[in-house]
C-alpha positions as a Markdown table, in Angstrom:
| # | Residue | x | y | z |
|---|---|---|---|---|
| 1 | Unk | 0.0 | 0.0 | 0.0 |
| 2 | Unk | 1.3 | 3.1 | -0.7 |
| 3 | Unk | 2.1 | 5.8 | 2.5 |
| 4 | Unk | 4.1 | 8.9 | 2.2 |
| 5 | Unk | 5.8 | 10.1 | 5.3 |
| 6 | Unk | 6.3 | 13.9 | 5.8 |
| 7 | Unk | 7.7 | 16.0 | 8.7 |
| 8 | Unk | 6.3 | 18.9 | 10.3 |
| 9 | Unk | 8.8 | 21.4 | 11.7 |
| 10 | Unk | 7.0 | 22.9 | 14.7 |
| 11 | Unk | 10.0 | 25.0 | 16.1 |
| 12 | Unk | 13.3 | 25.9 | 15.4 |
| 13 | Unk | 15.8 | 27.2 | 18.3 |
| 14 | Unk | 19.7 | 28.2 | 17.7 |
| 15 | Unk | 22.3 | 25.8 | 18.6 |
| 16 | Unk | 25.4 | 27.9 | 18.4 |
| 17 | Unk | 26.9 | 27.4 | 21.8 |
| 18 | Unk | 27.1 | 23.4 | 20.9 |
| 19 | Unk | 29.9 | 21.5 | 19.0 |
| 20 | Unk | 28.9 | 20.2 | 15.8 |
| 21 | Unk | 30.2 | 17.3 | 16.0 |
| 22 | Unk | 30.0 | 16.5 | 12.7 |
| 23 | Unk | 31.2 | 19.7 | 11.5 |
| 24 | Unk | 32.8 | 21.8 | 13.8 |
| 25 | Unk | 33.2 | 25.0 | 12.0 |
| 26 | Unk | 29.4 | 25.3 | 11.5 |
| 27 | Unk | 26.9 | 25.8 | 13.6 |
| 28 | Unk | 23.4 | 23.9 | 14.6 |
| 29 | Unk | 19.9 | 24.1 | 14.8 |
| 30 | Unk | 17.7 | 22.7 | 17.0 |
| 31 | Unk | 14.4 | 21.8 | 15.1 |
| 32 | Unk | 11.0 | 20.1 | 16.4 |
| 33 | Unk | 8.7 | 18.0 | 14.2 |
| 34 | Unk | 6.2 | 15.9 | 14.0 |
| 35 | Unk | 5.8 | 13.7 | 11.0 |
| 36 | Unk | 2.6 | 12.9 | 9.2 |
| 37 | Unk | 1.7 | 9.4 | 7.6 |
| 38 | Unk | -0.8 | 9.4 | 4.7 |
| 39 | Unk | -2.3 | 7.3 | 2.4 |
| 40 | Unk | -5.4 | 6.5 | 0.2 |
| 41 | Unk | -7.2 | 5.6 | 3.2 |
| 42 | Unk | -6.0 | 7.6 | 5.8 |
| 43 | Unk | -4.1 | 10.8 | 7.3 |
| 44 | Unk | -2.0 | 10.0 | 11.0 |
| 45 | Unk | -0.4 | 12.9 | 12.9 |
| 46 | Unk | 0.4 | 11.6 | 16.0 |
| 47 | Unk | 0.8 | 14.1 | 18.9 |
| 48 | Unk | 4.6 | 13.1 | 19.7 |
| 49 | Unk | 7.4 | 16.0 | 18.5 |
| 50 | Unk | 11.3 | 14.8 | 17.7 |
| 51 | Unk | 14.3 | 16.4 | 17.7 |
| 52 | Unk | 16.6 | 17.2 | 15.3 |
| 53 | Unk | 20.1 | 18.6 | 14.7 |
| 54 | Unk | 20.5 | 20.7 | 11.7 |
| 55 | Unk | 23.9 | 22.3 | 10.0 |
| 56 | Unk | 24.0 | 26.2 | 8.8 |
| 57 | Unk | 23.5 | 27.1 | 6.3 |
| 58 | Unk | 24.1 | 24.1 | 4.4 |
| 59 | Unk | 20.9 | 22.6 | 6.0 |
| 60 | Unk | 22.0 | 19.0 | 6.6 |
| 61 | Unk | 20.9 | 17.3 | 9.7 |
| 62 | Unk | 23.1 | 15.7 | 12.2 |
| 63 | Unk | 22.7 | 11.9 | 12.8 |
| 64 | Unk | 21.6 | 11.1 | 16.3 |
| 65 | Unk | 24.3 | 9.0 | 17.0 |
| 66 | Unk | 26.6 | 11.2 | 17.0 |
| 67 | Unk | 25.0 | 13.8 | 19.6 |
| 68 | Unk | 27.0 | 15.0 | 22.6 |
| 69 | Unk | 25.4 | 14.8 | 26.0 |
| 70 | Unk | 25.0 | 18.5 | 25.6 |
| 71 | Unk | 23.4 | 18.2 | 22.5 |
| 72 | Unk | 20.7 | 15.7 | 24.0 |
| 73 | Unk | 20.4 | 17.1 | 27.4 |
| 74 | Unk | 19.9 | 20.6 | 25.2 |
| 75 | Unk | 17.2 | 19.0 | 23.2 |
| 76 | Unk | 15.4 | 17.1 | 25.8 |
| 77 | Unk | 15.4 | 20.3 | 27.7 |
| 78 | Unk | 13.6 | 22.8 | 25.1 |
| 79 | Unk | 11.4 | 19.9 | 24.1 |
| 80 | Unk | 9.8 | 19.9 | 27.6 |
| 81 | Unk | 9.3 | 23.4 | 27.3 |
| 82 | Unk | 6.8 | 22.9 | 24.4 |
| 83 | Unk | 3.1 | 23.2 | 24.7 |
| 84 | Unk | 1.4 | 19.9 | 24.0 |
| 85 | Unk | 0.4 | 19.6 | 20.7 |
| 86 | Unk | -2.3 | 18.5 | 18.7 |
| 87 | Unk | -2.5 | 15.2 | 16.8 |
| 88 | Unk | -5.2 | 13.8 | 14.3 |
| 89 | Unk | -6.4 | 10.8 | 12.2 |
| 90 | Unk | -8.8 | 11.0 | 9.2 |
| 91 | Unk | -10.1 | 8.3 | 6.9 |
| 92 | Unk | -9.9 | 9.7 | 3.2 |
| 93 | Unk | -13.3 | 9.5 | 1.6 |
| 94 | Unk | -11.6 | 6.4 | -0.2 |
| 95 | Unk | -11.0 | 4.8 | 3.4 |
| 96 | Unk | -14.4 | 5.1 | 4.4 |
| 97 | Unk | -16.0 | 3.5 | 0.9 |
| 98 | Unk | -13.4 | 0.6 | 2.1 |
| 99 | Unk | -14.4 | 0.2 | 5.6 |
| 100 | Unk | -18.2 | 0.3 | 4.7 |
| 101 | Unk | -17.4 | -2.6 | 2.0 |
| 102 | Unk | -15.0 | -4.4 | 4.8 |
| 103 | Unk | -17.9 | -4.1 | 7.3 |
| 104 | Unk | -20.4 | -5.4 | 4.8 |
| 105 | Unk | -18.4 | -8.3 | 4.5 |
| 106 | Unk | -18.0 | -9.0 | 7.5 |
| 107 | Unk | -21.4 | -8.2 | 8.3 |
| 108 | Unk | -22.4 | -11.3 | 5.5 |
| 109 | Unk | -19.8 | -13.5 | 6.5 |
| 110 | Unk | -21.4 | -13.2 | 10.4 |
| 111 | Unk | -25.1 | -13.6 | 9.0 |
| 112 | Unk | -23.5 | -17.0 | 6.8 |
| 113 | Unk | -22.2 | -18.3 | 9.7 |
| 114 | Unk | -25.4 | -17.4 | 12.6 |
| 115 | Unk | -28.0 | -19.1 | 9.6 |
| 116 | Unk | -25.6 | -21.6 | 8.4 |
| 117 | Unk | -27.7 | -24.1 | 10.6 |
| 118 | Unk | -30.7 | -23.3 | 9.7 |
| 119 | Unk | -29.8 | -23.4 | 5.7 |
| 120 | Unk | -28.5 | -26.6 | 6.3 |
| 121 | Unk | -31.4 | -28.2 | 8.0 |
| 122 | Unk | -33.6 | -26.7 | 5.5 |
| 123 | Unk | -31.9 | -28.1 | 2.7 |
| 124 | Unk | -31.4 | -31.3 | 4.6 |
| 125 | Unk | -35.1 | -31.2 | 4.2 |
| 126 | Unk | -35.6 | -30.3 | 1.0 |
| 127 | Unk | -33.5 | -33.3 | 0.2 |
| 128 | Unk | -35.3 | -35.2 | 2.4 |
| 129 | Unk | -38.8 | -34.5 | 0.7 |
| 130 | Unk | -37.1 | -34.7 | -2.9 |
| 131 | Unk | -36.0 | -38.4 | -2.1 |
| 132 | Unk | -39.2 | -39.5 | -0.5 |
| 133 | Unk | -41.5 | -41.0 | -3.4 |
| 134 | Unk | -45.2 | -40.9 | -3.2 |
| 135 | Unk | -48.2 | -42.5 | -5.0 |
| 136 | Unk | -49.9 | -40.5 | -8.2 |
| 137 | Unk | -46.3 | -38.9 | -8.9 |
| 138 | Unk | -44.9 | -38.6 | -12.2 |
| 139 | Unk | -41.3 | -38.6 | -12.9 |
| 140 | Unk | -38.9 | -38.6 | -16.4 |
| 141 | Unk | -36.9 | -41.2 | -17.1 |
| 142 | Unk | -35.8 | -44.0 | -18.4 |
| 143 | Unk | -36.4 | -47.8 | -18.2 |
| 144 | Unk | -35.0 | -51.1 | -19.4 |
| 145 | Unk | -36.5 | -54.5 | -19.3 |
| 146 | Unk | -34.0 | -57.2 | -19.5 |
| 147 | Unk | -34.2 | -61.3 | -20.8 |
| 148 | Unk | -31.2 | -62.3 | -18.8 |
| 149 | Unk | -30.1 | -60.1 | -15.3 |
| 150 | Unk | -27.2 | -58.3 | -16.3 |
| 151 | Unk | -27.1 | -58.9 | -19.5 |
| 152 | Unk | -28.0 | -56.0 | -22.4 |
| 153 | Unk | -28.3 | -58.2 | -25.4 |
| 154 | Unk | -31.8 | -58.7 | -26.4 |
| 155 | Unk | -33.1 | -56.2 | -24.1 |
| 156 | Unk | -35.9 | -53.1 | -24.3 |
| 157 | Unk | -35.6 | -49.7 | -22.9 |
| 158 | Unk | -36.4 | -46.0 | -23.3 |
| 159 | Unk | -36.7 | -42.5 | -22.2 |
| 160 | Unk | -40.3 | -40.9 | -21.0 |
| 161 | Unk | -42.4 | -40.8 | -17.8 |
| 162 | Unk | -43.1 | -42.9 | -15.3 |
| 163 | Unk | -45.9 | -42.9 | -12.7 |
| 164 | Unk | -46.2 | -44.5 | -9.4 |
| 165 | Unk | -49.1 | -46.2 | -9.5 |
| 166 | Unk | -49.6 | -47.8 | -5.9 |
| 167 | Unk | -47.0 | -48.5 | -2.9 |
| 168 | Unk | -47.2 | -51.6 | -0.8 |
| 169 | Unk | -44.6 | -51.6 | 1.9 |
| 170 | Unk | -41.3 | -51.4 | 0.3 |
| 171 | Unk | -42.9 | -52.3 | -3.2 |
| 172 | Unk | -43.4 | -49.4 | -5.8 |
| 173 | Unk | -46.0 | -50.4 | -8.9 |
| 174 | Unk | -44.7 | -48.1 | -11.7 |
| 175 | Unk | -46.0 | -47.8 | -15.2 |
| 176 | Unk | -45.0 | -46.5 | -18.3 |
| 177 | Unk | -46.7 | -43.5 | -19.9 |
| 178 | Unk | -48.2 | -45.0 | -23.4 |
| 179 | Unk | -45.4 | -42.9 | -25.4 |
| 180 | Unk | -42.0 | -44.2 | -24.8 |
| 181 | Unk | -38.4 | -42.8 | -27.2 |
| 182 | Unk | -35.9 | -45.3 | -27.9 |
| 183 | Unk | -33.9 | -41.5 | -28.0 |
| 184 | Unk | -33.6 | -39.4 | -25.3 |
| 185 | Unk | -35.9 | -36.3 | -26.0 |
| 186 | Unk | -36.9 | -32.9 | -24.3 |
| 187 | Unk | -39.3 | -34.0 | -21.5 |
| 188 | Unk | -41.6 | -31.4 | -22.9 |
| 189 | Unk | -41.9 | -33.2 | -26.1 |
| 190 | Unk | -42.7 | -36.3 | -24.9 |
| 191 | Unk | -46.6 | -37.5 | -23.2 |
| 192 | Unk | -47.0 | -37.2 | -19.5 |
| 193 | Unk | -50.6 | -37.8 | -19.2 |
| 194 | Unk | -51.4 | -41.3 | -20.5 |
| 195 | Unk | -49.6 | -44.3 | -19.0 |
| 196 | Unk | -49.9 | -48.0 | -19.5 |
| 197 | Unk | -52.7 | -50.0 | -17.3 |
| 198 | Unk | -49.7 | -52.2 | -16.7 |
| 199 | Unk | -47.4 | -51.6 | -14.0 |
| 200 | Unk | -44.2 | -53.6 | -12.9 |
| 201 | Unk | -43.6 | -54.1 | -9.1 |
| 202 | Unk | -39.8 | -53.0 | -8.0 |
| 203 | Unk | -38.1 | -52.6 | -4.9 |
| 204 | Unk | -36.2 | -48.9 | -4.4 |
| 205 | Unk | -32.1 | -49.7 | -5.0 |
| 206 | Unk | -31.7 | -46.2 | -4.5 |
| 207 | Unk | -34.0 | -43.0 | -3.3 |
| 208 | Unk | -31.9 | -39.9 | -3.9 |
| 209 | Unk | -32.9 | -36.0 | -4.2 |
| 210 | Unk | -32.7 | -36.0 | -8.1 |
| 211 | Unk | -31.9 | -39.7 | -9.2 |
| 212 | Unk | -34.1 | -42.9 | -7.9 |
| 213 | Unk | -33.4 | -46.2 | -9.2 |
| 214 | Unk | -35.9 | -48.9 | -8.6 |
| 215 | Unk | -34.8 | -52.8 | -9.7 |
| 216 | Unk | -37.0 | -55.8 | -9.8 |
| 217 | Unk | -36.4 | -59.1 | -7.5 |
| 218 | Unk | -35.6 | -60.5 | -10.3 |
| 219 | Unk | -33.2 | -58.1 | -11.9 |
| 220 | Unk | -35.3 | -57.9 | -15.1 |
| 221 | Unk | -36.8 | -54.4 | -14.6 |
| 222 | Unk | -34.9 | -51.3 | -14.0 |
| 223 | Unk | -36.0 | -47.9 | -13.8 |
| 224 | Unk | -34.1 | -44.7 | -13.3 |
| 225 | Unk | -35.9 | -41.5 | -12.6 |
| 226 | Unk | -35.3 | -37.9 | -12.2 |
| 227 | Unk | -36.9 | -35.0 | -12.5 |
| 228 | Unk | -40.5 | -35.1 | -10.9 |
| 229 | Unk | -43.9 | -33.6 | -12.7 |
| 230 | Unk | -44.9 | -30.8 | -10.7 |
């Protein structure tokens, strides 16, 4: 992030009676700052003042590690004869279209987390009633009816709805609507009124949200469904 740093001089006091010891033949001044941070999202003047060393005329300051005792019993001196002064901290108009945006986030991430529960039971349940097959409903699918269990040669199948005609127990009695595609087709195309008087009993091999599979004793009969006519 980019900051730029930039001192304040708050006072300036002659320092001619010290040795420069950096360069004796000039003389010093004693300077008073206070430096100011900013940024795109915020201006920081802190209330602290520092001291500083400065060469005449030339204007180049005096490292601090080279001060005399009299230097820095000098400076601490007229520092504590300074009236306090004032600091300040702003957020740029920039800053605060950040921290609204950081607080909405966290603000949504909180919310997320508090209803997180919730959303999961109530998709738990939504699952729950998605998976849960009733009589009268009408689902598209397909089905194929084999002559040997496992094996594909020789057997029939297709794409179309499917009702449910009766339940007994753990035994679903589906038929076939009386337009069947050897192709799969748009579910809209294809009859979802008029179904066979025949039905074909099956056990559930698997009762998921979206996909149901139901399989004779027998192996013979398989049905997959999916999407259920609302």
């Amino acid at each position: 992030m980019w900051i730029r740093i930039t001192d304040y001089i708050v006072k300036k006091i002659e320092a001619d009676h010290l040795k420069n010891p950096k360069d004796p033949e000039k003389p010093m001044v004693l300077a008073f700052f206070q430096r100011e941070s900013r940024s795109v999202f915020h201006v920081h003047q802190p209330k602290k003042v520092f001291p500083k060393y400065y060469q005449t005329p030339t204007g180049g300051s005096v490292p601090a590690r080279k001060w005399t005792h009299e230097m820095e019993a000098f400076a601490q001196q007229e520092l504590a004869k300074l009236p306090p002064q004032n600091g300040r901290f702003k957020i740029t108009v920039f800053g605060w279209i950040m921290l609204l945006f950081s607080f909405s986030l966290i603000g949504y991430a909180l919310y997320e987390t508090a209803t997180l529960p919730a959303q999961k039971e109530a998709y738990a349940q939504k699952n729950a009633a998605l998976a849960t097959v009733k009589e009268g409903e009408i689902y598209f699918g397909r089905y194929r009816l084999y002559q040997e269990k496992g094996d594909f040669t020789g057997s029939e199948g297709g794409f179309g709805w499917f009702k449910v005609v009766s339940i007994e127990n753990d035994t679903y009695h589906i038929a076939k609507s009386v337009e069947i595609s050897t192709t799969s087709k748009p579910k809209e195309q294809m009859n979802s009124s008029d179904f066979e008087e025949k039905s074909f009993a099956v056990k559930a091999k698997e009762l998921e949200a979206y996909t149901k599979q139901f399989l004779s004793e027998d192996g013979l009969t398989e049905f997959n469904l999916g999407e259920r006519k609302e």
